[in-house]
N, C-alpha and C positions, 0 to 999 in steps of 0.2 A: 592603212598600214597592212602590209602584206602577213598573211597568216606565219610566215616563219622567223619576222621578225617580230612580232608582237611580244613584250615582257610576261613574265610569269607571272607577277607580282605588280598590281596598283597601289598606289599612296593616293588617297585625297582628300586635300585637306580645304571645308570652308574657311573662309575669312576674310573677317570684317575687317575695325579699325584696330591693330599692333603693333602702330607707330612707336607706342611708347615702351616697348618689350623689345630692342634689337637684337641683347644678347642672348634672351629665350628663344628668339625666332630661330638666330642662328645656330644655338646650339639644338635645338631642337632636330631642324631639316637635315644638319652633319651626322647629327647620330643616325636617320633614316639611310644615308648616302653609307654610312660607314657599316651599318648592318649588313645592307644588302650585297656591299662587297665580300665582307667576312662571309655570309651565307653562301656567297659563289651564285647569286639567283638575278636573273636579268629583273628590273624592274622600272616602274614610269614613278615621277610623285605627279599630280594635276594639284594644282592653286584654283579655286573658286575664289575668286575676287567679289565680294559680295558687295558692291556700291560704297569701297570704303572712303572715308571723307577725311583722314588724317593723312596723308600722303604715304600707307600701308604700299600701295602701288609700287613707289618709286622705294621703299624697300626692299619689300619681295623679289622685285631684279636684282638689286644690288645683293641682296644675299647670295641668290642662286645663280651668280656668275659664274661660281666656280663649281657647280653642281652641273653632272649630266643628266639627261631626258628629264627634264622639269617642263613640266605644259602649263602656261597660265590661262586660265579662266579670264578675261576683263572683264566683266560688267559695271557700267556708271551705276545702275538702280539698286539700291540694297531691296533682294527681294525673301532674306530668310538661312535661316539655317537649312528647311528643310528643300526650301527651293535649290539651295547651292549644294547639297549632296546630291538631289539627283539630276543635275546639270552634271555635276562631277563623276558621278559610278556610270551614267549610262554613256557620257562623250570615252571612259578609259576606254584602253584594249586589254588589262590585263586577265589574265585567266582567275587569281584571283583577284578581288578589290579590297582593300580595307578601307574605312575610312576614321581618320582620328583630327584632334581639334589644334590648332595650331601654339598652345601653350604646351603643348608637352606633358599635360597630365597624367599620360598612361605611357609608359616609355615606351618605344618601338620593338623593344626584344621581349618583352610581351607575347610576340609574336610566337615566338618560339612554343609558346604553351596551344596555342592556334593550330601550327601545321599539322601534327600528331591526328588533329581532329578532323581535319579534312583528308588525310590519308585512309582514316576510317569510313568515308564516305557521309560526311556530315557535308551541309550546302551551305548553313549557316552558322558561325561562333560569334557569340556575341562575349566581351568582357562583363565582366560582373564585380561592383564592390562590398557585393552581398554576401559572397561565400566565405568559409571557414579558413580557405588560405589565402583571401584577400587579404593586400598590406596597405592601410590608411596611413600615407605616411604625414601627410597633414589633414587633418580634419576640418569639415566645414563649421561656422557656428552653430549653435546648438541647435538655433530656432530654423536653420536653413536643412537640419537633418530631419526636423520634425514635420515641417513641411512636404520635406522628400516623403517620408513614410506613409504619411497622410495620402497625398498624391498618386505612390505606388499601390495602397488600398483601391483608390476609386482607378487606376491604370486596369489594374486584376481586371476589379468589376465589370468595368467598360469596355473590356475587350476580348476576355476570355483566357486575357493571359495568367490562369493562378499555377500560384509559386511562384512565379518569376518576380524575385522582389528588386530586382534592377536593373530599370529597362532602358534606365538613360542615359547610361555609361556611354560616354561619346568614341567607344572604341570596339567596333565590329567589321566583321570579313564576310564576304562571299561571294560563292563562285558566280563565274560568268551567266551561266544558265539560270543563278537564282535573282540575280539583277535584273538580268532581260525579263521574269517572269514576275517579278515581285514590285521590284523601283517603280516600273515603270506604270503600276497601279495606284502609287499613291498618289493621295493627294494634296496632304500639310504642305506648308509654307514655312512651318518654322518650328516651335519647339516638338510638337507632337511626334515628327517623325520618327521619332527611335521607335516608340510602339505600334507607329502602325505597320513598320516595315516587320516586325517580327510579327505581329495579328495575323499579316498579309501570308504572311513566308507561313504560319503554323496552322491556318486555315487552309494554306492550298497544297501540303503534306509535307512540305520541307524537310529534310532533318534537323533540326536546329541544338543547339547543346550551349552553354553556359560555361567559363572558364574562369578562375579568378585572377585577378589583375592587381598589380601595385599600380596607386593611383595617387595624387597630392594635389590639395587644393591648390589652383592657380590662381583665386579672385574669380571677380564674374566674367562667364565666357564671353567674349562681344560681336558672335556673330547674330546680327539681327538682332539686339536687344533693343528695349525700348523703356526699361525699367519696369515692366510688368510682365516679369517672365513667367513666374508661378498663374497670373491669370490666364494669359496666351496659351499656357498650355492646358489648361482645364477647358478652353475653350474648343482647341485642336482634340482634344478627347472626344467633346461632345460633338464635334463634325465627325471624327471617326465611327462613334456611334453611328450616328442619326446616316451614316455611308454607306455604312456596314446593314441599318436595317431597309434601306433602300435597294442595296444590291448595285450599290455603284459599283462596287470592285470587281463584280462578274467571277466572283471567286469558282463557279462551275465549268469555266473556258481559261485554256490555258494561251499565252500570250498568240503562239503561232495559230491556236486556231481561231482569235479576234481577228488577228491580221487575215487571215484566209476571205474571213466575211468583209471584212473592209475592201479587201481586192474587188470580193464577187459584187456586193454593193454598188463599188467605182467602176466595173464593168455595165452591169445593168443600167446605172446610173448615164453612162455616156451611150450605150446603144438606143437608149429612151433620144436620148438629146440628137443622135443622130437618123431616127425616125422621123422627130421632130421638125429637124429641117427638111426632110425629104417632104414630107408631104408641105412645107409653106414653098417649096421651090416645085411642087405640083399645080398648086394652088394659083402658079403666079403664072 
């Protein structure tokens, strides 16, 4: 896509099986299409098709017939939530990205509390249902907020994130440069990614800021579930750790200057191989 037509503004949304949600799907993606009209702001939505197996497929077209610049994702393999966000943030063009969940939890004009913060030169907002002017307008059951709280203790813990008591709010933005420099480090598969991408983003200087959101329980999300979502995610915690004490993330090297090394590497790398042959065609 050519740099002057590229949108201002990405949507992308993972998802699984929503066969049986047509009229959330749809009202959901019209109110994104009717925002961004009203805003006046160019923008893309991308679908992550995450291996869904209800025929989620042949809906998702059928919705966005009448929607423009919608990109879908296909994939037959369901490989995650956090696999299909960052298939989804690094294929956009948008300047900025958001990404939110195809239930509609967190409404789209939401957003509106977002831009203010990127004008200020923030890279990263994440929503929050933790703060003071957040609106619960359905609450989860008791035992599933307890759990969260529990969770978000050992999130802190595990990653450096304190204070941030809500990391898994499935509704955050950022700019192009903090994608390319952050996404593209992680590692989860699936639930973990909410925290690692801000670990990621607040470890390597980001601005990041917190915003509050109205948010309503939809039921369980069903991108990549397996019925053990609370363990999967203690699990992707502890990969995050045990990554984090390893130095996989290279959090002292910024994206462009991996890639610099990877070039010089693939350079060296093929002048070796073209040595190589010279001397067996000496040889011979």
């Amino acid at each position: 896509m050519r740099q002057e037509n590229r949108p201002m503004y990405s949507v992308i949304i993972p998802t699984y099986n929503e066969a049986s949600k047509p009229e959330e799907m749809r009202e959901h993606l019209n109110s994104i299409d009717d925002y961004f009209k009203n805003l006046g702001q160019s923008r893309e939505i991308v679908i992550v098709l995450d291996g869904p197996t209800d025929g989620t497929q042949e809906l998702v077209k059928e919705v966005t017939k009448s929607i423009e610049n919608v990109r879908i994702i296909d994939r037959e393999q369901n490989m995650g939530k956090g696999y299909s966000l960052r298939e989804g943030l690094l294929a956009a063009e948008g300047q900025i990205r958001l990404f939110t969940d195809m239930d509609g939890a967190t409404p789209i004009n939401m957003l509106d509390r977002f831009i203010p913060k990127f004008q200020e030169g923030f890279d990263v907002v994440a929503g929050s249902r933790d703060l003071e002017e957040s609106k619960i307008k359905v609450h989860q059951p008791k035992w599933k907020e307890w759990f969260g709280d529990l969770g978000n203790f050992l999130v802190q813990a595990g990653t450096g994130l304190w204070g941030v008591k809500d990391t898994q709010c499935g509704f955050k933005a950022f700019t192009e440069k903090a994608v390319k420099d952050i996404v593209s480090r992680t590692t989860v598969d699936r639930w973990g990614i909410d925290f690692e991408l801000l670990m990621i983003g607040k470890k390597l200087g980001y601005k990041i800021d917190f915003v509050p959101v109205d948010w309503m329980d939809k039921g369980e999300s069903l991108v990549g579930v397996g019925g053990f979502g609370y363990l999967t995610t203690l699990k992707d915690l502890f990969n995050v750790r045990w990554n984090l004490i390893k130095g996989v993330y290279k959090l002292n090297k910024k994206v462009t200057e991996l890639k610099e090394r990877e070039q010089q590497q693939a350079q060296e790398d093929k002048k070796t191989e073209d040595l190589s042959e010279d001397s067996k065609k000496e040889e011979l």
